[in-house]
C-alpha positions in Angstrom: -10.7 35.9 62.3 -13.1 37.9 64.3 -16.2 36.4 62.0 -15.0 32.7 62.1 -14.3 33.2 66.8 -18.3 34.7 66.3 -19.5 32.1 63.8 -17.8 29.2 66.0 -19.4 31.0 69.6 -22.6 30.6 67.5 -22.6 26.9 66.7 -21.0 25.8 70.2 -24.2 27.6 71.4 -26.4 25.0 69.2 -25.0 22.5 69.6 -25.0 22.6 73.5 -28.4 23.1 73.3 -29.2 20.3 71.1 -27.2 17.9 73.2 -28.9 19.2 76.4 -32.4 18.1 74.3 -30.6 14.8 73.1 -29.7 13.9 76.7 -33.1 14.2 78.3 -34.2 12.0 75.8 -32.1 9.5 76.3 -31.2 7.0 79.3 -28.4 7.0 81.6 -25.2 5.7 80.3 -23.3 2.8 81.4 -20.3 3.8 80.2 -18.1 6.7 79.2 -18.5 6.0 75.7 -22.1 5.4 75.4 -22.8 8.8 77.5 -20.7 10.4 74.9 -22.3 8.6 71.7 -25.6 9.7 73.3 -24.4 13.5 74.3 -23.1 14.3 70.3 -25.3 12.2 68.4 -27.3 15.3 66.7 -24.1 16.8 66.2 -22.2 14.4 65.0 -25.2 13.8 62.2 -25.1 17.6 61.3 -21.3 17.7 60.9 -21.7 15.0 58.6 -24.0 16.5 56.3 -22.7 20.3 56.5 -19.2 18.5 55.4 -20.8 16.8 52.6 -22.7 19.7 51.5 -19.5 21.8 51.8 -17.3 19.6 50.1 -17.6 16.5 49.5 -15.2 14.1 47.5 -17.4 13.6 44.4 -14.1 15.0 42.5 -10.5 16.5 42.3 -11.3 19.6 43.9 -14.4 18.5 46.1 -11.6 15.8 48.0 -9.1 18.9 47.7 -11.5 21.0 49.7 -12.6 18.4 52.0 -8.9 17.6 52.9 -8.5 21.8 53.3 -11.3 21.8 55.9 -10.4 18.9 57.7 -6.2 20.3 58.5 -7.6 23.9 59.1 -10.1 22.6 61.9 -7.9 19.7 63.1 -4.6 22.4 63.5 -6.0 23.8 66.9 -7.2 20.9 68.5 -4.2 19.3 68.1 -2.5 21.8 69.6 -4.9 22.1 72.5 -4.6 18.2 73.0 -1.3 18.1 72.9 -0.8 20.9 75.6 -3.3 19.3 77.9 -3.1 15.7 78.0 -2.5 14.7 81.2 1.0 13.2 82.2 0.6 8.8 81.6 -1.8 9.8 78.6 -0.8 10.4 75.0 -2.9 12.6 72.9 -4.4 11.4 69.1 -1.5 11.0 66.7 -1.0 14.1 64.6 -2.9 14.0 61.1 -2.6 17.1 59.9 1.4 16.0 58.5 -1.0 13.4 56.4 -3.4 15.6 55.3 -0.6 18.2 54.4 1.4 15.2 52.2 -2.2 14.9 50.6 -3.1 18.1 49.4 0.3 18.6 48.3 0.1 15.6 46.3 -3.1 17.2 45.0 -1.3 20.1 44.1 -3.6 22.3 46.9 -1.4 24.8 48.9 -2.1 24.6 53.0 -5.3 26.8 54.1 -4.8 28.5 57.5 -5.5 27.4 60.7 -9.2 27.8 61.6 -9.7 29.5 64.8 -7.9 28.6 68.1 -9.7 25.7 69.7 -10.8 26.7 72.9 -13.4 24.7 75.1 -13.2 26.9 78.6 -11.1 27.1 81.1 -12.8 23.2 82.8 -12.6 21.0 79.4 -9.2 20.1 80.1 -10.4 17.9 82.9 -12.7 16.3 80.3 -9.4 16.0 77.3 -10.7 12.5 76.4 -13.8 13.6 75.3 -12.2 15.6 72.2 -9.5 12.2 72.3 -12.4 10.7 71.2 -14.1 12.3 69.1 -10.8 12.7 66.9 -10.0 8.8 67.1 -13.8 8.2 66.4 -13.6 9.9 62.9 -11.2 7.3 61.9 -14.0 4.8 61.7 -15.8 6.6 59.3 -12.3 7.7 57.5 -12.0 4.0 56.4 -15.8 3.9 54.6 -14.7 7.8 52.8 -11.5 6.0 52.0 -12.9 3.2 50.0 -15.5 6.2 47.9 -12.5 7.5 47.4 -10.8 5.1 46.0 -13.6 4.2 43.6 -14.5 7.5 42.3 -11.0 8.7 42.3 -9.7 4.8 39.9 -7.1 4.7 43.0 -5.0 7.8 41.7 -6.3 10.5 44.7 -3.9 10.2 47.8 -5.4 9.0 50.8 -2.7 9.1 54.1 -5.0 10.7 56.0 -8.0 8.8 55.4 -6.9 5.6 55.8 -4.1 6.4 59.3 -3.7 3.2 60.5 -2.0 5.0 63.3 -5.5 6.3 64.6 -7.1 3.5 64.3 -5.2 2.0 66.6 -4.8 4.9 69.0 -9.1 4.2 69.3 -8.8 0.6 70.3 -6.6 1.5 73.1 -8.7 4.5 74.0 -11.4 2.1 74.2 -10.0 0.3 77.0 -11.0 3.6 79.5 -14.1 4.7 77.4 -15.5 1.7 77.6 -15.9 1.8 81.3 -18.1 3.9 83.3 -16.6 7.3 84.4 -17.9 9.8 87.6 -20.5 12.4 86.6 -18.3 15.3 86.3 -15.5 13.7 84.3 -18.3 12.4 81.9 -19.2 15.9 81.8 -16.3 17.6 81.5 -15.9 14.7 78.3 -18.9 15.7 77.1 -17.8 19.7 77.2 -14.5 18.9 75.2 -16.9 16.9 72.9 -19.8 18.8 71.7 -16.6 21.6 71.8 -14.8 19.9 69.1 -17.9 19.3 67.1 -18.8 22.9 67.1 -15.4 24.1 66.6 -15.2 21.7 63.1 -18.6 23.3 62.2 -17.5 26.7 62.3 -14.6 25.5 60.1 -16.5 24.4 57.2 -17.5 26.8 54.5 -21.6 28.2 54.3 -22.7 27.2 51.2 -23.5 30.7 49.0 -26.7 31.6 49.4 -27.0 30.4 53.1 -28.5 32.3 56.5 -26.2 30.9 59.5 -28.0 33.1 61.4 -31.2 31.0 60.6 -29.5 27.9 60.7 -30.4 25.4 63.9 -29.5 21.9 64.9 -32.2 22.2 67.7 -34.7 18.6 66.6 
């Protein structure tokens, strides 16, 4: 536990510093949305190809372990969003019930929880931003779904991956994203962000043979 709350310290430390270097770079943002897109970009792109590199779904037990990283990561920030939601807001649908059906319809037991999600003591202000991020993996969900369904002939489960309930918690998260929000909420969004990034990073496996230490997202 110890190694995984230092390895996940480590990566919330790159990727705040690649965002910082991502945001100069870019132009103001008109919106909530757009400042996020711009604030996670690298991250987002690293978290695609560490999970791909990690796990995969080119078979049985690459989807098995994909589906294992995804409900230890998303266990705590579930949690976390569902303490600190504000009152008139509902947090992301639970997944992790899906992912559970799926793995046990893969015959995979549960992994344990990755380590507690926690984003400081001022993210809570910025909840939305990890809202977000959550309801914006479904997107890309939908294009895994369809791989898997053609590599797998239709047979692998795919609850998760293809939630219709997340998909239409984002459009009505779009409603407030989509409009321009005061600096520090758009900062405290961005916080619980790059946060939820880092904190999935930490959860996925080093390939064998890897250096985290020497590891950087920095462009």
């Amino acid at each position: 536990m110890a190694a995984s709350m230092l390895r996940q310290a480590r990566f919330g430390r790159e990727v705040r510093s690649a965002m910082a270097a991502s945001s100069d770079e870019t132009p103001a943002a008109t919106s909530l949305r757009a400042h996020l897109r711009s604030a996670t970009m690298t991250a987002h792109d690293l978290l695609d190809h560490a999970m791909q590199a990690a796990s995969g779904w080119q078979t049985r037990a690459d989807y098995a372990r994909f589906l294992a990283v995804q409900h230890a990561a998303r266990v705590p920030i579930e949690q976390w969003l569902a303490a600190h939601a504000p009152a008139g807001h509902a947090p992301p649908p639970v997944q992790t019930t899906l992912i559970a059906q799926d793995l046990a319809l893969l015959d995979t037991p549960l992994p344990p929880a990755s380590a507690p999600f926690a984003p400081g003591p001022h993210a809570a202000r910025g909840w939305i931003g990890a809202a977000w991020v959550l309801a914006g993996s479904a997107l890309g969900n939908r294009a895994i779904a369809r791989q898997v369904a053609r590599i797998g002939g239709g047979a692998w489960p795919v609850r998760f991956l293809a939630d219709d309930a997340m998909i239409a918690y984002w459009q009505s998260l779009r409603t407030t994203i989509e409009e321009p929000a005061p600096s520090g909420e758009a900062e405290a969004a961005t916080t619980a962000a790059q946060a939820v990034f880092a904190h999935f990073l930490a959860a996925v496996p080093r390939p064998q043979g890897s250096n985290p230490e020497s590891e950087s997202i920095v462009a």
